[in-house]
Structures are given as C-alpha cells and as structure tokens.
KEDOPA-176695 format. One record per atom (N, C-alpha, C): x, y, z; residue in one letter. Coordinates in pm, whole numbers, padded with zeros to 5 digits, always signed. Example, Ala and Ser with C-alpha at 12.3 -4.5 7.8 and 13.67 -1.06 7.14 Angstrom:
2
+01319-00569+00780A +01230-00450+00780A +01320-00330+00780A +01285-00225+00708S +01367-00106+00714S +01290+00003+00787S 
This chain:
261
+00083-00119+00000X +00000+00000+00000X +00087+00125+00000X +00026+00225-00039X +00100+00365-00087X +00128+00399+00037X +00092+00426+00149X +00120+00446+00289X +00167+00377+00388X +00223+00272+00328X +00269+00172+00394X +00433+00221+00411X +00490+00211+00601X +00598+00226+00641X +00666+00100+00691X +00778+00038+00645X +00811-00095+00712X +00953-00038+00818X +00936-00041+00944X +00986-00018+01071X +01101-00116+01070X +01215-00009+01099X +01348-00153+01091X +01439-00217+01233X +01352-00088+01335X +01380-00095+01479X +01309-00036+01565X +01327-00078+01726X +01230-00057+01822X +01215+00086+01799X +01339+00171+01757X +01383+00317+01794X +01243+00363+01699X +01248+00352+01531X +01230+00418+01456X +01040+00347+01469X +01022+00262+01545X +00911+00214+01548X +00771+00325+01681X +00888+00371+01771X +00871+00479+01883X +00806+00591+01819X +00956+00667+01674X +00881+00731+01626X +00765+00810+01588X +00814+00676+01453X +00641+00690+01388X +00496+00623+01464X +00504+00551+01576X +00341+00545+01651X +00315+00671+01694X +00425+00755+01715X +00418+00878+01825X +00413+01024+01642X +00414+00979+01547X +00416+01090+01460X +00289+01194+01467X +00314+01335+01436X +00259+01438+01424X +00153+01449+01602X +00255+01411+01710X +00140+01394+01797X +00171+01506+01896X +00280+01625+01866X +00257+01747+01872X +00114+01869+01880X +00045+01899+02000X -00026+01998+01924X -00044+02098+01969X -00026+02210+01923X +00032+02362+01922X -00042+02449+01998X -00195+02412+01948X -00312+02464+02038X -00291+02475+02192X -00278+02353+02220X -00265+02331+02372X -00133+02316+02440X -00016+02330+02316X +00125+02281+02410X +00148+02143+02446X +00082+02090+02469X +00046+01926+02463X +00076+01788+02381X +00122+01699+02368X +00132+01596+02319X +00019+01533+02292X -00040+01515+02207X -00182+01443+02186X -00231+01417+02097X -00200+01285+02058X -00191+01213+01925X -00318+01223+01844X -00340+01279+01695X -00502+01264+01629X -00528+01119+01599X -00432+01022+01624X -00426+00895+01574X -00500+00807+01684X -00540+00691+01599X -00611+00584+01697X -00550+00499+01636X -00583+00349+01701X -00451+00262+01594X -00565+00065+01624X -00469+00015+01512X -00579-00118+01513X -00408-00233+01459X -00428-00339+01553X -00287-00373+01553X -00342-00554+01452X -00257-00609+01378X -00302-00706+01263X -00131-00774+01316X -00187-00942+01315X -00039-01040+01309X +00012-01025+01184X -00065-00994+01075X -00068-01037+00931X -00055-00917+00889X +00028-00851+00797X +00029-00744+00727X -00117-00751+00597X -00093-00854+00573X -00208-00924+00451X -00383-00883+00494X -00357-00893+00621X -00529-00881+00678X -00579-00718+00643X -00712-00735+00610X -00758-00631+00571X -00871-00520+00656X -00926-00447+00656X -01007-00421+00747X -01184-00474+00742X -01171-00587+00726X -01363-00599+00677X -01365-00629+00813X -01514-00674+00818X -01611-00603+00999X -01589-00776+00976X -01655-00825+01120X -01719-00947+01113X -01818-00976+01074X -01854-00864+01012X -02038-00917+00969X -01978-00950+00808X -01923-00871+00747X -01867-00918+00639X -01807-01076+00644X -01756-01147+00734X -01677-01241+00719X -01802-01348+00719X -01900-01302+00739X -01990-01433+00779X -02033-01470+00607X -02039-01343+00522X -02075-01388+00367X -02219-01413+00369X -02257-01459+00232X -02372-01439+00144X -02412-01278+00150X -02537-01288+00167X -02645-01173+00193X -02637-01116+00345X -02477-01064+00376X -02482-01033+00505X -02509-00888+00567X -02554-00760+00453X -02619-00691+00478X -02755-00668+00556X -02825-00811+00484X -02985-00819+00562X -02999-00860+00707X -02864-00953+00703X -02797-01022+00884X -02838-00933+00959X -02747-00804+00894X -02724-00700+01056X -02870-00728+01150X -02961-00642+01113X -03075-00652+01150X -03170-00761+01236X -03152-00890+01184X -03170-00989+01239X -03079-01008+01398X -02942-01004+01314X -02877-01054+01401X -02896-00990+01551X -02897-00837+01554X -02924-00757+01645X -03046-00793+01778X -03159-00784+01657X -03269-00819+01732X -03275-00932+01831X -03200-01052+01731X -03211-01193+01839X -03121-01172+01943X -03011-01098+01938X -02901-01064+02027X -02976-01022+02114X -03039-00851+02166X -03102-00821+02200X -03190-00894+02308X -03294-00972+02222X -03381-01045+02303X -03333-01133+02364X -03214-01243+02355X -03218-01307+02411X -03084-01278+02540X -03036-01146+02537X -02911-01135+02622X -02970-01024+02728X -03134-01005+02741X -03195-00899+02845X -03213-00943+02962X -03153-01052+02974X -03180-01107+03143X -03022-01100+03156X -02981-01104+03107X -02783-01053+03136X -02745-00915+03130X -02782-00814+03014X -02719-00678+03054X -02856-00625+03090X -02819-00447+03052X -02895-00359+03053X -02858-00263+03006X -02822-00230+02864X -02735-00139+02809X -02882-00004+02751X -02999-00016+02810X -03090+00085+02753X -03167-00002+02640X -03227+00100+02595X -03284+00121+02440X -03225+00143+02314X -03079+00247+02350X -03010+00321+02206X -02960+00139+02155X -02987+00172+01997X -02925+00039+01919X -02795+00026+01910X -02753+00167+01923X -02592+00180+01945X -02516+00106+02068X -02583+00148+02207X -02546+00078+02315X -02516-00089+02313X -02658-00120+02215X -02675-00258+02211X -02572-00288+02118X -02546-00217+02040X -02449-00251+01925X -02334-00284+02002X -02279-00169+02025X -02115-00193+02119X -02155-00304+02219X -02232-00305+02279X -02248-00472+02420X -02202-00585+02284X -02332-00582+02187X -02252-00714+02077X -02157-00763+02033X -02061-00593+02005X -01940-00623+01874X -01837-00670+02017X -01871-00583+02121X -01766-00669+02267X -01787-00753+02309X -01901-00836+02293X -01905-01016+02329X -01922-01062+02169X -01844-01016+02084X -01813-01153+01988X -01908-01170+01866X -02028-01076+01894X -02163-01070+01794X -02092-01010+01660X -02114-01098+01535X -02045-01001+01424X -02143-00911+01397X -02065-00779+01383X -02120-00640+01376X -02013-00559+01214X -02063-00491+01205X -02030-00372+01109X -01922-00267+01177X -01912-00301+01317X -01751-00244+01390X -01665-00267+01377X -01558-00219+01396X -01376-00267+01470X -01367-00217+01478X -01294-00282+01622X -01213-00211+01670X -01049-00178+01689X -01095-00003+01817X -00941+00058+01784X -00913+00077+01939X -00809+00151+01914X -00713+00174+02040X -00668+00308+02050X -00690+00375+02142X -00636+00530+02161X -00492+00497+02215X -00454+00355+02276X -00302+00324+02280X -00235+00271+02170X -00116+00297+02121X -00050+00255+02027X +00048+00117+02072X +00056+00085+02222X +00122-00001+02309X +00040-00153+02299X -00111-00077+02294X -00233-00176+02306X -00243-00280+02173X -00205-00186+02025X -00274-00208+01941X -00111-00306+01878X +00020-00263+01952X +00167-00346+01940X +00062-00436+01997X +00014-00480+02092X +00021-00610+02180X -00082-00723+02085X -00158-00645+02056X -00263-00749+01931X -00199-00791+01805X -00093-00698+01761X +00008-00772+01678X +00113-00864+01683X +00159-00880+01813X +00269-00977+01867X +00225-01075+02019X +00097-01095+02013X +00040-01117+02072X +00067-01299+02095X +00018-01322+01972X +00065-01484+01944X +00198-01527+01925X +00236-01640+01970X +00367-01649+01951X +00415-01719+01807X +00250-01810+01776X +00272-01876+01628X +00256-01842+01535X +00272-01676+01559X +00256-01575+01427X +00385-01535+01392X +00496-01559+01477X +00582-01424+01427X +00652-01480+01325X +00615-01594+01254X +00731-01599+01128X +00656-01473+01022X +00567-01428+01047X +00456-01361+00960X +00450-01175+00980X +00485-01117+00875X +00495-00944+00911X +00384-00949+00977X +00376-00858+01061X +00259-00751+01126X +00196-00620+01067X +00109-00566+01124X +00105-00452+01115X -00015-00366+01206X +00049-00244+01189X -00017-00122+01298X -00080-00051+01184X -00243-00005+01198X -00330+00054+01088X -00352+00175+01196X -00318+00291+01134X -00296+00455+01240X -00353+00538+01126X -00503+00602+01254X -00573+00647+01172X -00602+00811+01199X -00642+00904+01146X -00682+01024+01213X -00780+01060+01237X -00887+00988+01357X -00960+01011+01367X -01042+01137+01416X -00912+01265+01457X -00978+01402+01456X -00999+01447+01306X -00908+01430+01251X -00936+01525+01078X -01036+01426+01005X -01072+01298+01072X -01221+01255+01005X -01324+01275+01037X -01364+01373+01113X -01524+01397+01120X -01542+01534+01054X -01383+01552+00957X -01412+01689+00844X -01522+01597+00713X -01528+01506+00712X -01592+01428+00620X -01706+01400+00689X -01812+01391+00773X -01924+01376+00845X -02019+01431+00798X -02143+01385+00770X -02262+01463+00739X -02271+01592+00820X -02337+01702+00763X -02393+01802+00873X -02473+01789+01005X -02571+01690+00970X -02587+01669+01118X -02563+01627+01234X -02440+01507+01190X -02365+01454+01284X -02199+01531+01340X -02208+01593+01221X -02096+01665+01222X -02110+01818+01346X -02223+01891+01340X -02287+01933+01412X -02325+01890+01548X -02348+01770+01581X -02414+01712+01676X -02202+01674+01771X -02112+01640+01728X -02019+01620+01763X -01950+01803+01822X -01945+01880+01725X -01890+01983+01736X -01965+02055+01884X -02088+02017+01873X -02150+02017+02028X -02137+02023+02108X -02097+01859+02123X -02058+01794+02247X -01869+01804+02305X -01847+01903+02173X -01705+01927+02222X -01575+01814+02201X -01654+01703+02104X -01570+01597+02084X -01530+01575+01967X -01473+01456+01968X -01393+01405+01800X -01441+01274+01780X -01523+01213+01903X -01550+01065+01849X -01722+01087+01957X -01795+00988+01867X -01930+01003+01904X -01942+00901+02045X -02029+00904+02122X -02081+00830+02243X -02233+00752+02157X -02321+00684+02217X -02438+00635+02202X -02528+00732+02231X -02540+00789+02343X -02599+00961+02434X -02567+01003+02318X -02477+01060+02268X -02427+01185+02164X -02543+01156+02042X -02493+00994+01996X -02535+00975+01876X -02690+00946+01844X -02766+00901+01963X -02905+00829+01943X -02981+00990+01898X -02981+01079+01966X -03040+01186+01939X -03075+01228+01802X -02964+01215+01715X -02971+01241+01561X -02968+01156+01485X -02953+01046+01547X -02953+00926+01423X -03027+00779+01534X -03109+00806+01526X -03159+00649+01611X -03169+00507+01586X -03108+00495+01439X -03152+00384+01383X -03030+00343+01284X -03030+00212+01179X -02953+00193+01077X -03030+00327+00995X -03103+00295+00946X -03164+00361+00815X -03155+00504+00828X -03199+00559+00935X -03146+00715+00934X -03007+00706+00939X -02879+00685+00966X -02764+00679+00939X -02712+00682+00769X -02767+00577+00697X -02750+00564+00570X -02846+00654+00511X -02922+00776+00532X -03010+00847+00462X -02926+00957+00487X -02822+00966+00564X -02758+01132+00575X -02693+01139+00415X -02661+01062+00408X -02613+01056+00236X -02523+00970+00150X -02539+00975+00011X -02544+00833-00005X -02422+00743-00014X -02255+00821-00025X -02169+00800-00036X -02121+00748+00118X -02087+00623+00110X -02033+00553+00297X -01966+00684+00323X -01911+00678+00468X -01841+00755+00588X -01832+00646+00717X -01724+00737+00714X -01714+00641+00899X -01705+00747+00972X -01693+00679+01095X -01712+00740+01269X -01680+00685+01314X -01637+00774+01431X -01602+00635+01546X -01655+00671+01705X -01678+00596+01753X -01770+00519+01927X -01712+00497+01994X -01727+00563+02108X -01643+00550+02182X -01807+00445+02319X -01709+00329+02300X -01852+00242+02413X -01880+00260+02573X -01972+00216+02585X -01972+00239+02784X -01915+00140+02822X -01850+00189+02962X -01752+00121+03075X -01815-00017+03056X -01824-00113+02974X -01855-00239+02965X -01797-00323+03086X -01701-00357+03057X -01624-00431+03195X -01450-00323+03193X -01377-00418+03269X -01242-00393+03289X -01164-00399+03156X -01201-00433+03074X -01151-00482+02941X -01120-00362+02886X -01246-00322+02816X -01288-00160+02743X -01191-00099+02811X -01187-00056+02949X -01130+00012+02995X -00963+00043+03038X -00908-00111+03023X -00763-00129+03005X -00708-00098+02902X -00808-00135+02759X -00766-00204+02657X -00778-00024+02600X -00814+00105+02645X -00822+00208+02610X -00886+00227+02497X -00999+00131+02438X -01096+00124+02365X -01212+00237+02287X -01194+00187+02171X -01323+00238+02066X -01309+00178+01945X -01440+00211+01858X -01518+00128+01760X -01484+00229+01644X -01472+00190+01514X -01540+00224+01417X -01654+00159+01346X -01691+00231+01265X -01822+00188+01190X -01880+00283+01098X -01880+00219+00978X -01890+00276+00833X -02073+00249+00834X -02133+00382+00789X -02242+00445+00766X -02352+00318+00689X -02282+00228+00638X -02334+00115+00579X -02264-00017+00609X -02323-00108+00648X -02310-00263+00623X -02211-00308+00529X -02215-00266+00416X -02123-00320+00285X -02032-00218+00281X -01992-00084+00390X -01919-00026+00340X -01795-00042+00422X -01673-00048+00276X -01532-00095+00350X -01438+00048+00368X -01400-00033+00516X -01325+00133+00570X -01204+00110+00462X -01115+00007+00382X -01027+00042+00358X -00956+00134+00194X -01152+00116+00158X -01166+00187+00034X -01179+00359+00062X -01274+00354+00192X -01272+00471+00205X -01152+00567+00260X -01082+00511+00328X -00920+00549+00326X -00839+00597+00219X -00863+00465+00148X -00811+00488+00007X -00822+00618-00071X -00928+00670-00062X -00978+00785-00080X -00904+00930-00023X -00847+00891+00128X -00813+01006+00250X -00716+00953+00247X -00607+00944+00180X -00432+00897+00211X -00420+00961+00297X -00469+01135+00332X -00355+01157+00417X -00411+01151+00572X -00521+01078+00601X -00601+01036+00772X -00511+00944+00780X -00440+00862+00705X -00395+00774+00810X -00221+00700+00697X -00195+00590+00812X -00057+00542+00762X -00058+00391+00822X +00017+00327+00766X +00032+00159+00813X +00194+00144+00828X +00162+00043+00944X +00303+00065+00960X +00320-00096+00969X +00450-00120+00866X +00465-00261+00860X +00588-00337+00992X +00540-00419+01069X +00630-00507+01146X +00668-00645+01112X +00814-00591+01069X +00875-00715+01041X +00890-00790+01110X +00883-00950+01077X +00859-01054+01156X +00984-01107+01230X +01108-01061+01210X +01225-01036+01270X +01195-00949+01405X +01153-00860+01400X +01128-00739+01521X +01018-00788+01624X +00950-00884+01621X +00831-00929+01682X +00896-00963+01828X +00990-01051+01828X +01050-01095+01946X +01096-00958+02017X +01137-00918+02001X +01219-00760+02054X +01063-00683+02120X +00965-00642+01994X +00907-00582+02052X +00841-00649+02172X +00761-00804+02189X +00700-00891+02294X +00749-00872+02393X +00884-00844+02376X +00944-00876+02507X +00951-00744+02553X +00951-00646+02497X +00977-00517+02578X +00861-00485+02619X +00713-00468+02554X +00620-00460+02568X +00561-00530+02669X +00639-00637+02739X +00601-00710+02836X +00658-00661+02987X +00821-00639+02928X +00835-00549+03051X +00812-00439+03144X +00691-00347+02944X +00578-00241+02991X +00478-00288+03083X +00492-00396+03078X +00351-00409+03182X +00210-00427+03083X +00228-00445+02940X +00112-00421+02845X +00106-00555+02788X +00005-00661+02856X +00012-00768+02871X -00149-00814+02880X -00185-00987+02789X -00299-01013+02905X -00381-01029+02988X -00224-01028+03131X -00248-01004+03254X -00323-00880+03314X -00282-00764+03226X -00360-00659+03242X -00496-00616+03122X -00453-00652+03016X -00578-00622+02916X -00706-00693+02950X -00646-00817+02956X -00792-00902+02948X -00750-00958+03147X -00844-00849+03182X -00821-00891+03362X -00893-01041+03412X -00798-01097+03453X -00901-01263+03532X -00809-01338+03509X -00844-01464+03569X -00745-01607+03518X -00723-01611+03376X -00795-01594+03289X -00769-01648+03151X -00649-01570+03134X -00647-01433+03126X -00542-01346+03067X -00431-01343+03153X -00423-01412+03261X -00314-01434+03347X -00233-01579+03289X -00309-01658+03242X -00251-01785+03194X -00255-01769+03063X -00277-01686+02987X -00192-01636+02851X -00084-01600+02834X -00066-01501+02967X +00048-01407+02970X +00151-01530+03002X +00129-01605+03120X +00208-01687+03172X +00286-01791+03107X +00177-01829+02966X +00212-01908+02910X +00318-01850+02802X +00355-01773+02767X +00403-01679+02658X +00551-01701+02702X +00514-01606+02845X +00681-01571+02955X +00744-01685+02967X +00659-01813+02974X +00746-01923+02969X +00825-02024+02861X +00746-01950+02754X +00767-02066+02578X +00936-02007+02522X +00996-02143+02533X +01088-02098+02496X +01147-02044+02322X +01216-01951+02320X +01204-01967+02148X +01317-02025+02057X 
C-alpha cells in the first residue's frame, strides 16, 4: 500500500506510533491517531459481519434483534441500538464495527500477541480520527462539534440518528465514525478502547481510506522485530495479565513468559 511504512527498529518504530502527535493549540502531546494492531500485514479491514458472507447486509438486523432479546436477562445497556451494538461487537456478535485503540502499546500487543505468528509481518493501521469527522454529514458533524468531541458516544449519537436507516439516509456515499462504548467491563477500559463503523453494512473502511491517504498510515512489522518488541512490551507491563483482567489473561500471559524460542 501507498502508505505503507516498514519499521526496521524498536527506535524508529517509537517514532512513527508517536508521529505528528505534537499539538500547538494546547502545548500538549496528543496524538489525532487511533490505531488497530493485525499479526498479518495481509489482513484487511472488513467487519465481522462481512466475514460471515452471502447476503450479510440483511444479517445486521436480524442478528441484532435476536441478540437483543435473548441477552436482556444478562445486561442492561438501555434502548439506544448503538449501546446494544457496542455490548454485541464486545461479546463476539459479528457487527459492522472494529475495533481501535487510543493506545499505540495496546494495538503493538494485538500484533505480537501470538507467539505462532511471528514468522509472519505484522502490522499497525494509524488512523486520524480528529481530521475525520471533516468528512461527516452536517448533522452529525454538528451534533459532535457540540458535544465538544472528535469521536461520538451512544448519548451523543441516538439523538440524531436512532436507527440503521437514518444513518445511511444522511447521504449516499459511505463515511465512517467512530464510538467510543460504555464502561462495559475492565476490558474496554484497560484495553483504552473504541469502535469504528462505516455508515453502511457493505461499506469498506479500507476503500474509504483509500480515498483520504492523508487520515492515516500503516506501519509494517517485520517478523524479525516481533520478538524484541513482545518482550519489551512485556516489561511495559502491556500484557494479558492486564488487558484481558481474570485467570484467563493471566494464563496467557504466563504461558508466553514461559515458551521458549
């Protein structure tokens, strides 16, 4: 890809996660980037609702509803479809989301995560999600500038758009956004979490990128550098043990620290 950077060390890898994250306004360090971390340089950005195939536009809908009904004696995420949306795409329901990371540490750890990946490049997908809501319909675009933000809430968003179909009626060319979900568990909240999600079902974020070269950049990890980064990233403390909190992610981590290579 035309924006594609292949990283040849930890140093120059520091860098560019940390590029243009200068900002002048405030004196401040504060990155416009969000980031989505891939074992596979090859992997692309389609949702899970895409992966399921056929006629998986008409899914969404279905799928929601039965979700919905049958998971109301377990949460209570409201009425907004959005709420219900994010509870889904975070227990595993394929949705029209993915997700991102406001950490760039977070989104290393989903790339070097496995250990039976690293004969295989990686990669870090770094996006700008402040200079993308210059592309937003007026009313959502409006409805954000509001609330004083750069990424929408469910509260923010139900107000002006309550539904699929009003979303895809702001107009007819896809767009994305991005969601930021409620305190779900410890997860969301380690994992420094949020969603995207393109205005349509069939619409692919990586065309629409394609479009905005300059929102975002990929950064390729060579499968040489994987070991280096795991291990430092571990000594960060950006692990598992802390992302995914409980026994399971403690005996991931554990199992990793111990495999010899």
């Amino acid at each position: 890809m035309a924006n594609d950077v292949v990283v040849e060390s930890w140093e120059e890898l520091q860098r560019e996660l940390f590029r243009d994250s200068w900002d002048g306004s405030i004196n401040r360090y504060r990155s416009p980037y969000v980031y989505r971390g891939a074992w596979n340089r090859r992997y692309n950005l389609k949702t899970s609702l895409m992966r399921l195939g056929g006629d998986y536009p008409k899914l969404e809908p279905h799928l929601l509803r039965n979700f919905r009904k049958y998971a109301k004696a377990n949460t209570s995420p409201g009425d907004s479809i959005w709420n219900w949306l994010a509870v889904a795409q975070h227990h595993g329901l394929p949705t029209r989301m993915l997700d991102w990371t406001y950490s760039p540490y977070v989104a290393l750890h989903f790339a070097t995560s496995n250990l039976h990946t690293f004969h295989t490049d990686g990669a870090i997908w770094c996006m700008n999600y402040v200079k993308s809501t210059e592309y937003l319909p007026a009313p959502l675009s409006d409805a954000i500038q509001h609330e004083g933000s750069n990424v929408f809430t469910p509260e923010v968003l139900e107000p002006v758009c309550p539904t699929f179909k009003s979303l895809e009626e702001f107009q007819e060319d896809p767009f994305v956004m991005f969601l930021e979900p409620p305190s779900l568990d410890e997860r969301i909240v380690h994992q420094y979490a949020l969603f995207s999600m393109m205005s349509t079902p069939n619409g692919m974020l990586c065309d629409w990128m394609d479009q905005h070269p300059d929102l975002y950049y990929r950064l390729i990890i060579p499968a040489k550098l994987k070991w280096e980064i795991r291990d430092k990233l571990d000594q960060a403390n950006i692990t598992e043990r802390v992302l995914f909190p409980g026994l399971t992610g403690l005996s991931a981590w554990l199992t990793r620290h111990y495999t010899a290579t």
